[in-house]
N, C-alpha and C positions, 0 to 999 in steps of 0.2 A: 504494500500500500504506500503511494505517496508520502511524503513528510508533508503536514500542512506548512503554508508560509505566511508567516505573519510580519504585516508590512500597515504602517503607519499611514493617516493619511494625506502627509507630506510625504512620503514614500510614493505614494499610491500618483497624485499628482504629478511627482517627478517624472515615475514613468510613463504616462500618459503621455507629460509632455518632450519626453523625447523622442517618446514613438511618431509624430506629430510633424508634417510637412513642414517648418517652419517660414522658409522664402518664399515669395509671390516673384517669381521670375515673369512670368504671365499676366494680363489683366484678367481681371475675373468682374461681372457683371454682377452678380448679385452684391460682391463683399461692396461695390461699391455705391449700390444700392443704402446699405446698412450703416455707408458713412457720411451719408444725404447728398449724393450725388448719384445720377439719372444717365450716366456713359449711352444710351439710343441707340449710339455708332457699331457697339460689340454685337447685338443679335437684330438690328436693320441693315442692309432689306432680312428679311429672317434666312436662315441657309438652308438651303438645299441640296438633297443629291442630284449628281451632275448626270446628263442624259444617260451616259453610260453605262454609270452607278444604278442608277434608278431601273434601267431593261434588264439588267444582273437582277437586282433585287427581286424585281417582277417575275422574272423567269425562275427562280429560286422558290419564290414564292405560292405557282402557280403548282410548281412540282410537290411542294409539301403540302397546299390544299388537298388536290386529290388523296394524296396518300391518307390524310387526316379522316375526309369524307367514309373512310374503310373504315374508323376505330371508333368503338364506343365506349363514351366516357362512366356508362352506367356501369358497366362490367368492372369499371376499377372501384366503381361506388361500392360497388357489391361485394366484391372479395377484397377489398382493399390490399390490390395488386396490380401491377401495370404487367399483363400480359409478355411474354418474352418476346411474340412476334411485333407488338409496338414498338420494343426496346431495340429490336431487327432492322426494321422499317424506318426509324430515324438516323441508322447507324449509316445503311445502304442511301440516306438520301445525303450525308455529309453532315446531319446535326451537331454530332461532337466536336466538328472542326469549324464551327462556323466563320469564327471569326479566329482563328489558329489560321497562319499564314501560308498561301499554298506551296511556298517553299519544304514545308514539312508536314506535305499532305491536306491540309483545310482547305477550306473554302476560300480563306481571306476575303469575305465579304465586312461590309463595314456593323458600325454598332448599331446605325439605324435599322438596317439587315436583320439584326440580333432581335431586337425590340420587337418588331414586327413578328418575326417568326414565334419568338416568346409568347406574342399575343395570339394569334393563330395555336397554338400548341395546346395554350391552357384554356384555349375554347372548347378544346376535345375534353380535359381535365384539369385542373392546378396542377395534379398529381405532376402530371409531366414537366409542366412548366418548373416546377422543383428539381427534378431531374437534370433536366438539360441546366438550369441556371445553376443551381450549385455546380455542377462537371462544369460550367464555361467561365461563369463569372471567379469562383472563388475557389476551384477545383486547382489544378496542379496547372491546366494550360496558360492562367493570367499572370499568376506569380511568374511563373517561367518566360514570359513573354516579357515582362517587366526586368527582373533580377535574374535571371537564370544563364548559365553561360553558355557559349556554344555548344559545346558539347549534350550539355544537360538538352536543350532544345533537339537535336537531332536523335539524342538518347530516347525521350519521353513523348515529345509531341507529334510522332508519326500514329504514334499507339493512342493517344487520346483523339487524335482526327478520326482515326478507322474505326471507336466504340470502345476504348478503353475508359473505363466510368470510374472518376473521380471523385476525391469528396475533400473536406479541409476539416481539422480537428485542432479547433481552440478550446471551447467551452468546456468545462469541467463541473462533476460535482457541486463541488462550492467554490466556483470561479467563474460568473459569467461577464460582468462588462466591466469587472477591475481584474483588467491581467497580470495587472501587477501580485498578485497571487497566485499566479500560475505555478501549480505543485510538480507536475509532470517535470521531470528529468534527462536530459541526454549528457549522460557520464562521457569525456573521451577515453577512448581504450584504441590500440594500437589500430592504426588504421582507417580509425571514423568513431561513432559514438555507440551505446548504448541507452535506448530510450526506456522510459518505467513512468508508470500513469494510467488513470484512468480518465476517458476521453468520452462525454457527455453529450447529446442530441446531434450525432455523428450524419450529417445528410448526407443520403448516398453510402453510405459506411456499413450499411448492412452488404450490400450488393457489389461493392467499388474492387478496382483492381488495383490501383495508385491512390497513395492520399500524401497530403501537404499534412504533416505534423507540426504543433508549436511547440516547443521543449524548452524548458533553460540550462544551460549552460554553465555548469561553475563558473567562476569568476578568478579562482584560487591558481597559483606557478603561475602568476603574471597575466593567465589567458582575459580576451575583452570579457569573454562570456554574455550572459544577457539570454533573453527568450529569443530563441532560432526556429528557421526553419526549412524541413527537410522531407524531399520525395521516398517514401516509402511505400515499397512492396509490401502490397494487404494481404497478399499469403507469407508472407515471413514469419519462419519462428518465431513464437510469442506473441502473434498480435489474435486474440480471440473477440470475436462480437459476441458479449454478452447479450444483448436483448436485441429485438426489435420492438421500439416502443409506437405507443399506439395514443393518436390525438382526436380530438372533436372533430377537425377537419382533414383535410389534406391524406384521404384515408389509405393512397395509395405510395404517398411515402417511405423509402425505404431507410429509416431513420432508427437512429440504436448507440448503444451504450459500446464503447471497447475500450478493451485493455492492451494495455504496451507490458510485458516483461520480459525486460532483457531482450529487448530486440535490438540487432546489430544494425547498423546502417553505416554503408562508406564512407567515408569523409568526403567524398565526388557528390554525396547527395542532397550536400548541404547549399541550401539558395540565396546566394550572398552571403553576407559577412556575419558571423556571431555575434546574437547582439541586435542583429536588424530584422530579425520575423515579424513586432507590429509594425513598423513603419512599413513592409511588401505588405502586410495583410490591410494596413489602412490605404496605402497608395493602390492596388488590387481595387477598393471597394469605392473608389473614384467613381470608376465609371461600370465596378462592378453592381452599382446601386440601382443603377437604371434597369436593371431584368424587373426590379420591385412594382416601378411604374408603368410598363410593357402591360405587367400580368393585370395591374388595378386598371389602366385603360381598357383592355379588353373585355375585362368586367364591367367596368360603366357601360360600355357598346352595347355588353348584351344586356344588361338592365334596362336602357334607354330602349330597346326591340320589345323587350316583353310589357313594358309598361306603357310603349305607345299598343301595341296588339290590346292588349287585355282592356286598358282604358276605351279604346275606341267599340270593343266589342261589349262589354262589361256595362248593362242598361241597369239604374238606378232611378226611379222616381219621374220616369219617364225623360231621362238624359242618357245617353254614355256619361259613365262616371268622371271621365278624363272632363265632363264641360261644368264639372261641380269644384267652385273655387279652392274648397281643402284639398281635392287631390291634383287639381291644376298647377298650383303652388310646387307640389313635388316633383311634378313632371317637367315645369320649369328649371328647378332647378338641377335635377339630371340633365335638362337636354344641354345646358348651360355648362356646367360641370365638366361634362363628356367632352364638351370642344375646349374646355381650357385642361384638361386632362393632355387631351390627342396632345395642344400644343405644347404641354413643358416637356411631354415626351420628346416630342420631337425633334422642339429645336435644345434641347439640354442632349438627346443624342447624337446631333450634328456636331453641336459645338466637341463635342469627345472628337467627333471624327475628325475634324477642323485642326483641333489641337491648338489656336490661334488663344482661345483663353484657359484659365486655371480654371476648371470644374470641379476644384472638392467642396465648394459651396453648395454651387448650384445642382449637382448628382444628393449631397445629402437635403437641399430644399425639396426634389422631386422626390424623390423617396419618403421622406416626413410628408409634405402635403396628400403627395396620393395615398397610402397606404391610408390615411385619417377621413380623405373625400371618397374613398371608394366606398369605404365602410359605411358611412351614411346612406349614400345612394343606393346600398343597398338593404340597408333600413327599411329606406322610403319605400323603395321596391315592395318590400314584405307588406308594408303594412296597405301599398294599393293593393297588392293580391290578397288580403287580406286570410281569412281562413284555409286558401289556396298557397297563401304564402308560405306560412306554418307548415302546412302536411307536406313530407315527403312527394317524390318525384314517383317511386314503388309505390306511394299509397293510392297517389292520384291516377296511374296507370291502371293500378289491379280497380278502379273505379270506372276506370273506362275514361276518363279525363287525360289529358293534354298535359304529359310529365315532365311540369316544367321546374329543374331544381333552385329554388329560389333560397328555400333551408339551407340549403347546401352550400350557396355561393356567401350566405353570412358566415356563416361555419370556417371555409373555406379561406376568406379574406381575412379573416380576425387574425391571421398569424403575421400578418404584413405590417402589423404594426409593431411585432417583438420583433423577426426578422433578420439579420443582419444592423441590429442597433436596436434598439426602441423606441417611441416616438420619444419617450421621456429622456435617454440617453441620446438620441439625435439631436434633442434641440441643445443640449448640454454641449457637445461637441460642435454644433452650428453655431452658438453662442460664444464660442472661444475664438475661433477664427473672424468671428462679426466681431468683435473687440480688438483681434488684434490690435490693432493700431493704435487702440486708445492704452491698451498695458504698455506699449511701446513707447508711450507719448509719457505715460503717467512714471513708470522706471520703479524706483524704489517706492513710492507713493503705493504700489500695487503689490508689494514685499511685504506680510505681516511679521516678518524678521527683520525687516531692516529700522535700524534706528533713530532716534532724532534728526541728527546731524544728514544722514543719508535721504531721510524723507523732507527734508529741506531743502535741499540739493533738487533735488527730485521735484520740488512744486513750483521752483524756477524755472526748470525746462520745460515742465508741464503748461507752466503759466503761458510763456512764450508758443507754443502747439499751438494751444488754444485761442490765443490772440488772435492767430491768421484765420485759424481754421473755422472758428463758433460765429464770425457775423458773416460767413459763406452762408450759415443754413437759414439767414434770416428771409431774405427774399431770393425768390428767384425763377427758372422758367415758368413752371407750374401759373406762377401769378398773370403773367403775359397773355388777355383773353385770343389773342392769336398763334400762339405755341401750337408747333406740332398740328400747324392747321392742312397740312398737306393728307392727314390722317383721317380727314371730314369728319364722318360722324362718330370717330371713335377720339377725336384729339381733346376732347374732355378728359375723359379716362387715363389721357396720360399726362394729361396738367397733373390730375389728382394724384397719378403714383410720385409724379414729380416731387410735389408738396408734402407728400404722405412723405416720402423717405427725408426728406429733411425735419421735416417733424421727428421721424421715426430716429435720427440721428441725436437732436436735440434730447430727448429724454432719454438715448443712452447716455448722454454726458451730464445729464443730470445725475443721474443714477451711479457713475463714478463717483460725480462730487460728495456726493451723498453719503458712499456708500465704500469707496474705493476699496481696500485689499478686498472686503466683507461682502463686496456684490456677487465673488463666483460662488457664494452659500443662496444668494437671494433666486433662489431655481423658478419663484411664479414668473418674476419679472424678467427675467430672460428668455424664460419659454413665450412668453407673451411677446415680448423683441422679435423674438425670428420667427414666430407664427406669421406678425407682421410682414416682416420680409418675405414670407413665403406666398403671402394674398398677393403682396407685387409684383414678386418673381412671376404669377400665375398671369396676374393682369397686364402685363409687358409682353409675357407668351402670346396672349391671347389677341391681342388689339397688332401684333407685327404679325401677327401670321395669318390674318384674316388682312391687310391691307396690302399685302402678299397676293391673298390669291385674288383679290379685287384686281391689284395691279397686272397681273397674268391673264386677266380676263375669265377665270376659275367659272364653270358653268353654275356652281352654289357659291360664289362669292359675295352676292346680297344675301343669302341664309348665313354664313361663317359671319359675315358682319354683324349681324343682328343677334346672332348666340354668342358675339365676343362683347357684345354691348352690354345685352343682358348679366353676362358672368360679373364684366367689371361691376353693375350697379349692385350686382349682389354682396360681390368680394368687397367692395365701399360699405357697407353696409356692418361687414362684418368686422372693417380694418377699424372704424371707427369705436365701435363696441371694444375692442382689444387696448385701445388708446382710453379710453378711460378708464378701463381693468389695471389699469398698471398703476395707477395710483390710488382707484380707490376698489379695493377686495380685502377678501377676508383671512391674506397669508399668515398673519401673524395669528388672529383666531385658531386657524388649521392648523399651525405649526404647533401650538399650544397646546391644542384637543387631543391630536394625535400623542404628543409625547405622555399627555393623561392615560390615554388608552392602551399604550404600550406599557406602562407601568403597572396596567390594572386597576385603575380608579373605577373602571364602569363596566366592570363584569357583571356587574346584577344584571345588564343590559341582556343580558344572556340567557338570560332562564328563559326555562318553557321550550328548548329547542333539546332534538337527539345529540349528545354527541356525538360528531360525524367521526373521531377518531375510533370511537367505541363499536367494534364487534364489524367491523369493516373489511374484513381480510388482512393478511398480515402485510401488505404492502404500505398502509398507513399505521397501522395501530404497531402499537410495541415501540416505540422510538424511545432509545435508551436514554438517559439521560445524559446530556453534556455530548451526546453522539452527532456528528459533522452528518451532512446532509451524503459524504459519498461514504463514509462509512455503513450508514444505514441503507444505502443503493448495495454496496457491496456484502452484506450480510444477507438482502433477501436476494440480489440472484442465484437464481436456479432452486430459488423455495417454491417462485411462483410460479404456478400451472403455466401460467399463459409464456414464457418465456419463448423465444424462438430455439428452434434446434439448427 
């Protein structure tokens, strides 16, 4: 068993932040959104794939329809399995290699490519869209494309092109978004290392042939050491899948528990430098975040079909329900949604392709925004299908009704918000690079260690930043009633992001002055910051990419117009709501209540109910006391019936 590691959290911090891109070599559009400035220039005209790009894609695309049109997605529902001849069937059309360079076998198509197909895939199931996105985005081929050396690339990515299925193994036990705790071990021993650990919600890891390991690395004979990472052979001595575990959703998931003992790996296996495993897993998740928004777009797609069908069919009181204001309302804002959905997808997966700006902003805005808007709309969804919504897709079949899995797709979406970060973990790490500049400006100001004499120093420089930089956010295009009047009926919409982001600018520097080293604790107000940023980021997508296709002559370009109009008056709607959450809510109550509640002040709260620990099977009940969460993982496997063989 692992040694737990216990790490402070200034510790915890530190490693954070050296896993952490630090340079902006690149412009990035959103961060400069967050500093009240409106760049236009970065995703105007909005980008596109180029004729060439685009007949690839189509032709690629046209080949994986068909093949999809064969599969069905109820069979995975059912046995909560993706069929082996599916897993064939993707292998045979290049999915593994999509975007793996055809130098070493892929496709080398671009990311918009990826997205696309992703959304197509997970029309058939999520299931799949899991599959292929863990193997592409954070499997062994992204690291290796990023960090990996010659050699390792002609070594490994011939085999993940042709259907070698990958998986990546961070999460632990009791180690999910502070790595800085990562127990797992790679000893060096002559030759390469020895790994030992136990490796938690393994996707892809029941089924995978190669997996990316994160391991730490002594630090002891001088060596940098640090959490690494390394391509490992899944049938290697010592690596066993304990479980395949089993969720609410995603029921075709091949997802599970392993253990590392004493498995040997080369020292050729290692990807990049000791020491640098999060910064490839966070550099990776750049633009590996966009499969998240892929899958929620094409969910909204299919939302917005069944709720225009069903409302239009679906007679109420002598209307279709769709012409009765409450469900009008929803279907508004789905259809609205959906188009500013398409666009951060798409121009946040050009700009990847583009490479012209820095996207770890704007990859973690899409991913946090959709993952949060997909789930609503399909809320909405449920509650227009109403008792239709609820029942299964099997119930409503064996009824003789129209099986349409609406249960399923809540079910199904709700993992998009834990995912590859959390929405509550995304905005936290949104939140730190939307600041950069001002910890940069502030120096030791923003040091809870450093001392008088230092934070003095410190509020002189600061003082001077701010001199030049604070009567920028006072006025400026936004105010101009002819701004962005080229944009007709949408050049409202961007006065208002105009205005919003320097607004949006101003009360983060209020919130320094306020608050300084103590603001990275104040998590309402931050989260509330880049929620903001994320309304804009969406209303900037949306109003360029619909005056895009207006300008191309787009045969629905007065419909794109009018649903980019509608989203911005919504997302107005809701930026301004956020802007007054930031100062007047109820954090300090909540922070209060909570720590009550933790302590046990309002357990009476509790009576009247079963305990759910109580007489439950032995997978929850029995938790020893002072017992670690992988401890208790590791005593009941292979107690439990349900264990895979």
């Amino acid at each position: 068993m692992a040694e737990h590691v216990k790490v402070t959290e200034e510790e915890a911090r530190e490693v954070a932040e050296e896993s952490r891109e630090s340079g902006w070599d690149k412009p990035s559009f959103a961060k400069e959104l967050f500093l009240g400035r409106f760049p236009l220039d970065l995703i105007h005209p909005f980008p596109r794939p180029g004729a060439e790009e685009e007949a690839r894609i189509e032709e690629f695309l046209g080949r994986l329809r068909s093949f999809l049109e064969t599969c069905d997605g109820s069979v995975i529902e059912r046995d909560a399995r993706i069929p082996d001849e599916y897993v064939t069937g993707l292998a045979e059309l290049g999915c593994f290699g999509l975007k793996i360079p055809e130098d070493y076998g892929g496709l080398g198509l671009s990311q918009v490519a990826y997205n696309r197909a992703l959304m197509l895939v997970s029309g058939v199931h999520p299931s799949l869209g899991a599959l292929l996105s863990a193997h592409q985005s954070i499997g062994v081929p992204e690291p290796l494309k990023l960090a990996g050396t010659e050699e390792q690339k002609k070594r490994f990515l011939p085999r993940c092109a042709a259907g070698a299925i990958t998986a990546f193994l961070l999460t632990e036990p009791d180690v999910g978004s502070d790595p800085a705790r990562l127990a797992s071990t790679a000893t060096p021993v002559d030759g390469g290392y020895e790994l030992d650990g136990v490796k938690l919600w393994t996707t892809n890891g029941v089924i995978a042939d190669l997996l990316v390991v994160m391991a730490r690395v002594p630090k002891d004979d001088g060596r940098r050491g640090g959490i690494s990472a390394f391509v490992v052979e899944a049938d290697s001595p010592g690596i066993t899948v304990e479980r395949r575990n089993e969720f609410m959703g995603l029921r075709g998931i091949e997802n599970g528990v392993t253990r590392l003992h004493r498995v040997r790996v080369p020292a050729e296996n290692l990807v990049g430098k000791e020491g640098d495993g999060l910064k490839i897993a966070l550099t990776t998740l750049n633009a590996g975040r966009l499969a998240i928004p892929a899958m929620a777009a094409g969910a909204a797609k299919w939302s917005l079909k069944i709720a225009r069908e069903w409302s239009a069919e679906r007679v109420q009181w002598g209307r279709p329900v769709g012409e009765h204001g409450a469900v009008a309302t929803k279907i508004g804002f789905i259809a609205a949604t959906c188009y500013a959905l398409d666009s951060v997808l798409e121009l946040s997966a050009q700009m990847a392709d583009e490479g012209r700006n820095d996207i770890r902003i704007e990859a973690a805005l899409a991913k946090l925004w959709s993952s949060e808007m997909a789930c609503v709309i399909a809320d909405d969804l449920l509650q227009i299908r109403g008792g239709r919504g609820y029942e299964t897709a099997a119930s409503l079949a064996a009824r003789g009704e129209r099986a349409v899995p609406v249960e399923q797709q809540v079910r199904d979406l709700r993992i998009n918000r834990i995912f590859e970060g959390s929405s509550e973990i995304m905005r936290l790490l949104i939140a730190r690079e939307a600041v950069d500049t001002h910890l940069q400006a502030a120096g030791d100001l923003a040091d809870p260690k450093a001392g008088l004499r230092d934070k003095a120093v410190a509020a002189a420089g600061a003082s001077r930043f701010y001199a030049k930089w604070f009567p920028q956010l006072l006025v400026g295009t936004g105010h101009a009633p002819l701004a962005y009047r080229e944009f007709g009926a949408l050049a409202p919409h961007l006065r208002f992001v105009e205005r919003a982001s320097r607004k949006l600018a101003r009360n983060t520097f209020y919130g320094m002055a306020r608050w300084q080293a103590a603001m990275e604790q104040k998590q309402g107000f931050l989260g509330r910051v880049v929620d903001i940023g994320a309304e804009l980021f969406a209303m900037s997508a949306s109003c360029v990419r619909a005056h895009a296709q207006l300008q191309a002559g787009a045969p629905d370009a007065a419909a794109a117009e009018q649903l980019a109009a509608a989203f911005c008056e919504q997302a107005a709607l809701r930026v301004d709501a956020l802007f007054d959450k930031l100062w007047t809510n109820t954090d300090r109550t909540d922070d209060r209540l909570s720590r009550d509640v933790m302590a046990g002040r309002y357990t009476w709260l509790e009576a009247g109910i079963l305990d759910p620990s109580e007489g439950t099977g032995p997978w929850i009940a029995h938790w020893e006391p002072g017992e670690s969460s992988e401890e208790n993982l590791l005593r009941h496997i292979g107690t439990d019936k349900r264990v895979a063989s």
